[in-house]
C-alpha positions as CSV (number, residue, x, y, z in Angstrom):
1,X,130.1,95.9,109.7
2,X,127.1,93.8,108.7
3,X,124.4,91.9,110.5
4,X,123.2,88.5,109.5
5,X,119.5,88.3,108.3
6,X,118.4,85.3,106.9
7,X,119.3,82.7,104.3
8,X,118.2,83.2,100.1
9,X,114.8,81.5,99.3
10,X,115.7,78.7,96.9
11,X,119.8,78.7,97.3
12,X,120.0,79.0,101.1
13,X,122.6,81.2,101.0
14,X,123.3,83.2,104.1
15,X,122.4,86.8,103.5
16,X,123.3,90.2,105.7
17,X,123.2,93.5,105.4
18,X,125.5,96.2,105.9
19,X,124.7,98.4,109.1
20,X,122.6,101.3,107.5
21,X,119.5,103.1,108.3
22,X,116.9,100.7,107.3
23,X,113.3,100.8,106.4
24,X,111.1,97.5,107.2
25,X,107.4,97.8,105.8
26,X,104.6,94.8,104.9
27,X,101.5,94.3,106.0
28,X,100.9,94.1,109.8
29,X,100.6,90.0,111.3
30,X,101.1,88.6,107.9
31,X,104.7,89.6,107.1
32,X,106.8,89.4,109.9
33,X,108.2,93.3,110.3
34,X,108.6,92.8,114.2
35,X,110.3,89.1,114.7
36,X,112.8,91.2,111.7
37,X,113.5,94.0,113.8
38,X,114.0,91.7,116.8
39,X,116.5,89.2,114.6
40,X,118.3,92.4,113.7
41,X,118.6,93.3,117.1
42,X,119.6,90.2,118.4
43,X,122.8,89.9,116.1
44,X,123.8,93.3,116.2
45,X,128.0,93.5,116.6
46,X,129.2,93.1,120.1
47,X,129.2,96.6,122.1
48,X,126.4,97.9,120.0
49,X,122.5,98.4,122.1
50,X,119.3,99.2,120.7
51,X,116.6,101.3,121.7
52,X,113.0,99.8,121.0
53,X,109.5,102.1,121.3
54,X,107.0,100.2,122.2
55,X,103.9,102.4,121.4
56,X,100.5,100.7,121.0
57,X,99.2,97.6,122.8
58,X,99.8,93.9,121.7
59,X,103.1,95.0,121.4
60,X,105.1,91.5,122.9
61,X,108.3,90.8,121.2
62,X,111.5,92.0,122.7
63,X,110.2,90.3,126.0
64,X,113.6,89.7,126.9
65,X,115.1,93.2,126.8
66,X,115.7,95.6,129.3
67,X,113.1,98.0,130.2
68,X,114.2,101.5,129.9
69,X,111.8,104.5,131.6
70,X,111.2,107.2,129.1
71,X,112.8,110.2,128.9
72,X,112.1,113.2,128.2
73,X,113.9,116.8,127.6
74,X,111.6,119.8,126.6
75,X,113.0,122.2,123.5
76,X,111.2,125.6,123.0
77,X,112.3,126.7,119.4
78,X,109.9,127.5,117.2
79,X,110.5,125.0,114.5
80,X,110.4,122.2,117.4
81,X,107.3,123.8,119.1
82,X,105.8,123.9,115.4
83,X,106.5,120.4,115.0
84,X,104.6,119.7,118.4
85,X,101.4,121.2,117.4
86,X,101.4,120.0,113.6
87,X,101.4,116.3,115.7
88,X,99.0,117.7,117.8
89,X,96.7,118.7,114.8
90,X,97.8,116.1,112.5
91,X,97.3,119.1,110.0
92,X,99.9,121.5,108.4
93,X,99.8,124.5,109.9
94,X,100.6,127.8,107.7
95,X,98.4,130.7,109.6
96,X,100.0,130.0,112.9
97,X,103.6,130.2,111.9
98,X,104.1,133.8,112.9
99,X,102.5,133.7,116.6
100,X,104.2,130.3,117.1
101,X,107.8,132.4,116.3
102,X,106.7,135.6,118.7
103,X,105.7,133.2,121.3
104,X,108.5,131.1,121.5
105,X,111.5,133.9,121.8
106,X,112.9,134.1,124.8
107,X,111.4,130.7,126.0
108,X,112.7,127.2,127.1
109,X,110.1,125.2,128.1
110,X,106.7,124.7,126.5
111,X,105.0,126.1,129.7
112,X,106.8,129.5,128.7
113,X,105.8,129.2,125.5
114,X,101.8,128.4,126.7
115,X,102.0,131.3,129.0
116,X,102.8,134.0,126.2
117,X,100.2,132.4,124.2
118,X,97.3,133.0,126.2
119,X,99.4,136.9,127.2
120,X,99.1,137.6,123.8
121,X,95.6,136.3,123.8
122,X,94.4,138.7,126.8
123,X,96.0,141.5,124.8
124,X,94.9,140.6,121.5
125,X,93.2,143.8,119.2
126,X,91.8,141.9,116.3
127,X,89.5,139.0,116.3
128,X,91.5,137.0,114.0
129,X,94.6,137.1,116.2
130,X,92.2,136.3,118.8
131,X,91.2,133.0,117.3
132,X,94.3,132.0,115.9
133,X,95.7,132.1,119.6
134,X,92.4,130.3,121.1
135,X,93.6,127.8,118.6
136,X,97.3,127.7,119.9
137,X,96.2,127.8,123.8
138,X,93.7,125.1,123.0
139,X,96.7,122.4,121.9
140,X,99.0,123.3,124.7
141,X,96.3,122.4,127.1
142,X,96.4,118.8,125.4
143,X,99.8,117.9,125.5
144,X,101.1,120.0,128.5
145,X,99.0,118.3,131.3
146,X,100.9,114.8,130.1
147,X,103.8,116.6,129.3
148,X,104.3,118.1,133.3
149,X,102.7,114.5,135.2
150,X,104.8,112.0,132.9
151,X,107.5,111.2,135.5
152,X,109.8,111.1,132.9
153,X,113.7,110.4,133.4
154,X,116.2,112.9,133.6
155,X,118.4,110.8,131.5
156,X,118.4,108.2,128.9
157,X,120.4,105.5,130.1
158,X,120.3,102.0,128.0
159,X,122.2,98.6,129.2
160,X,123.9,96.6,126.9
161,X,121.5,94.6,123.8
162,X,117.8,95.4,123.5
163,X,115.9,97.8,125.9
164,X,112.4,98.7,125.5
165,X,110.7,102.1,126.3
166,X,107.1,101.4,126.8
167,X,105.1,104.7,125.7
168,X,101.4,102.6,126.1
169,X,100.5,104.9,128.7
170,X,100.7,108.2,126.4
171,X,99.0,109.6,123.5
172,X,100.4,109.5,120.6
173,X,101.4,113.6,120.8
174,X,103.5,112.7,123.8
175,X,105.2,109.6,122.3
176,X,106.0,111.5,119.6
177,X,107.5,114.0,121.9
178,X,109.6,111.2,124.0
179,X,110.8,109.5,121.1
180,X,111.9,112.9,119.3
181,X,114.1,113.6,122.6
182,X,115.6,110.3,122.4
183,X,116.7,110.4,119.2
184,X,118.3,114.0,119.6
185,X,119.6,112.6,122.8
186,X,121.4,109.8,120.6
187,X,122.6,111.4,118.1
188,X,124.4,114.0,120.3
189,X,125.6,111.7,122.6
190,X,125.5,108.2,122.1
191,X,127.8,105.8,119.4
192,X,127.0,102.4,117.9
193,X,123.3,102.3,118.7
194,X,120.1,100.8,116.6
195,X,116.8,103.4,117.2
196,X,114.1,101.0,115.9
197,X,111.1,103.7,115.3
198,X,107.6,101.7,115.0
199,X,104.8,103.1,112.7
200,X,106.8,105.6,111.1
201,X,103.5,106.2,109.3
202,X,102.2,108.3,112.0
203,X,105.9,109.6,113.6
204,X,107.5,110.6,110.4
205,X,104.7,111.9,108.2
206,X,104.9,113.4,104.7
207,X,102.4,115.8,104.8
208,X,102.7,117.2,108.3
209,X,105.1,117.7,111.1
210,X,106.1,116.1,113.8
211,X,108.7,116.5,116.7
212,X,110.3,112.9,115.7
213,X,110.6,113.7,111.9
214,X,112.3,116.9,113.0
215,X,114.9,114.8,115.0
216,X,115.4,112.0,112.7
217,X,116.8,114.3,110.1
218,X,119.7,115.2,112.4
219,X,120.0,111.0,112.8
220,X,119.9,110.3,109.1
221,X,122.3,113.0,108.2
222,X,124.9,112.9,111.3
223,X,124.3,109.7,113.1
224,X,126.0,106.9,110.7
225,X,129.2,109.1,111.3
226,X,129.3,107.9,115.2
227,X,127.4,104.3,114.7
228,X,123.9,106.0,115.2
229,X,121.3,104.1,113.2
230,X,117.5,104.5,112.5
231,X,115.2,101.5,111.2
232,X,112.1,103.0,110.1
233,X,108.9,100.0,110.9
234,X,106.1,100.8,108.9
235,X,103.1,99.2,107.7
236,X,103.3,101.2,104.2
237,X,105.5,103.8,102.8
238,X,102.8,106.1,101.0
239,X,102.3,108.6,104.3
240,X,106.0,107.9,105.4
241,X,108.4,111.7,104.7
242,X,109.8,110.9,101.2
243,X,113.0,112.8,102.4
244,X,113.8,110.4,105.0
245,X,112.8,107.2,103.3
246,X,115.5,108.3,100.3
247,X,118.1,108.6,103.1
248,X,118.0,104.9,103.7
249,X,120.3,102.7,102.7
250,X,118.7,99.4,102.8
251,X,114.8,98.2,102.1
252,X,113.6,95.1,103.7
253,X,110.2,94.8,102.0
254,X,107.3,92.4,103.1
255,X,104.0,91.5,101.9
256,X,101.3,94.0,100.3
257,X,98.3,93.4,99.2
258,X,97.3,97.4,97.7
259,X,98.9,97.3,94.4
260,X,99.0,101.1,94.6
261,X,101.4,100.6,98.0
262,X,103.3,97.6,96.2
263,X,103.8,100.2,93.4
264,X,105.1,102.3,95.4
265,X,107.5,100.3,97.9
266,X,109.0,98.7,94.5
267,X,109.9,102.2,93.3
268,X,112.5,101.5,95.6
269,X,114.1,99.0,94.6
270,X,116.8,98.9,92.1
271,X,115.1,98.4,88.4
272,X,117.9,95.8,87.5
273,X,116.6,93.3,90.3
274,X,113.2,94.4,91.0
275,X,110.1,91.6,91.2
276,X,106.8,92.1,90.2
277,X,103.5,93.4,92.3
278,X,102.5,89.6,92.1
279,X,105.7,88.2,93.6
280,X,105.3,91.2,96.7
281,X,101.5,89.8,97.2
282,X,102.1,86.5,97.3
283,X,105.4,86.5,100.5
284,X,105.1,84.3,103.1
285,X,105.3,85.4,106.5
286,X,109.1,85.8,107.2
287,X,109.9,86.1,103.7
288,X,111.0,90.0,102.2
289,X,113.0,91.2,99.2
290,X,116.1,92.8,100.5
291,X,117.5,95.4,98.8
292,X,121.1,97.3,99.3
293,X,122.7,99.3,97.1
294,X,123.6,96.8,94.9
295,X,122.1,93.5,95.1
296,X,117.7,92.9,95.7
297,X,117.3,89.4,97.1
298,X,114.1,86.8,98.3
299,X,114.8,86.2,101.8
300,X,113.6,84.5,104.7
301,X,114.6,86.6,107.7
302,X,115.4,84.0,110.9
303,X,114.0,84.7,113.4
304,X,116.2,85.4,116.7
305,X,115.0,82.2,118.5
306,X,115.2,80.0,115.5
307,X,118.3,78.2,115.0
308,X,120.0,78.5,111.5
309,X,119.7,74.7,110.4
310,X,116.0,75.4,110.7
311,X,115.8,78.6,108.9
312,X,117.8,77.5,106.1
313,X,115.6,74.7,105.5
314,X,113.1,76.6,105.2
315,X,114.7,78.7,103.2
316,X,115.4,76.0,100.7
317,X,112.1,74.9,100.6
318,X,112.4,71.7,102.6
319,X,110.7,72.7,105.8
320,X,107.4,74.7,106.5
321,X,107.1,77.8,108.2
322,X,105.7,77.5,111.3
């Protein structure tokens, strides 16, 4: 199956792209990233939907889709609750690992898990186990209090096309939470749906962990088998989990302007049709090199409300993009 994208700058050739995991990256407002997911979406084969996140503010395309209520589904292992509190931290955490293990056995909800935290604390014999668990008690008292007053579904239900889960309202510890429970939700259950993960910057860190880069393995690795696909949005690739970003299948690359980040998106690509750091700068808004495993083409991605006479044209270079 493949999904139609655009038309070739220069030829006009129609161009799609097989139905992969995908990452889309460029430079926020002056490359296009979101009317691209939203053309993906909108020609997506028939009996496939596609969940959007919408996770900051200013966020108005898909205007059309269906809004979905998030959902949310608590896990209490300790490589999930790890996860939680690395995205809490936005730090690594290596001193913590053992009192996160003893305090999550026997658990299954993050309450539990608080609760033998600050037990362990009230029992604690050495001043560094003390503070270490201070530490712990501290987080869960962030995220909890959203966690338990979110009114979240008890399931993840999505109509047919594009629906929208609008996670404004949270802070980013809890989105990252409601989007990791999707995704596990998905890729358990669901077939022949589109996950379209924005800023995967922030929700699938290299560095760091976080409850969605701890669920989007299982997509990447199991999902494709049952029509489960993740598109990765990100303004740049240099903070994105290199893992992941080797997982996918096909690169639609925008404009850069840090030659350091246009360096790095082009590592990429495949040598034999890769373009320069000057030809990444210089893309228009709507235009991206496409690369799949075998072929790396200019495009310009049209947009879902444009018809294709008009995108071609522009394509070709015989109209202006408006």
């Amino acid at each position: 199956m493949r999904i139609h994208l655009g038309y070739e700058v220069g030829t006009g050739e129609p161009v799609s792209i097989p139905l992969r995991h995908v990452v889309v990256t460029g430079l926020t407002q002056q490359s296009g990233k979101t009317t691209t997911c939203e053309a993906m979406v909108s020609r997506l084969p028939e009996g496939f939907k596609a969940l959007v996140f919408r996770t900051k503010r200013g966020d108005l395309a898909f205007d059309q889709a269906h809004d979905t209520p998030p959902f949310y589904r608590q896990e209490s292992g300790w490589e999930y609750v790890l996860s939680v509190l690395e995205a809490a931290t936005k730090q690594k955490l290596r001193l913590e690992r053992s009192f996160i293990i003893n305090a999550s056995r026997g658990t299954t909800t993050l309450r539990q898990v608080y609760q033998n935290i600050v037990a362990s604390k009230a029992t604690a014999k050495r001043g560094f186990d003390e503070s270490v668990l201070t530490v712990l008690e501290a987080y869960f008292e962030k995220v909890l209090p959203q966690i338990e007053t979110g009114g979240f579904a008890e399931a993840l239900a999505l109509a047919p096309g594009a629906n929208v889960m609008d996670l404004t309202g949270f802070s980013e510890e809890v989105q990252a939470l409601v989007i990791s429970s999707c995704l596990e939700e998905l890729w358990k259950h669901a077939e022949n749906t589109f996950i379209i993960i924005p800023e995967a910057w922030a929700f699938i860190p290299q560095s760091r962990g976080n409850p969605v880069k701890w669920a989007a393995q299982h997509v990447i690795r199991q999902g494709a088998a049952v029509g489960v696909y993740l598109v990765a949005d990100s303004q740049d690739v240099t903070g994105v989990d290199k893992q992941i970003l080797k997982s996918m299948d096909c690169w639609i690359l925008g404009r850069q302007r840090e030659i350091n980040e246009v360096k790095r998106a082009l590592d990429q690509l495949p040598p034999s049709s890769r373009p320069s750091a000057e030809e990444v700068t210089q893309l228009a808004i709507g235009q991206f090199y496409v690369s799949t495993e075998d072929w790396c083409k200019k495009v310009y991605v049209q947009p879902a409300w444009m018809a294709a006479e008009a995108a071609q044209r522009i394509a070709k270079g015989e109209a202006q993009i408006s």
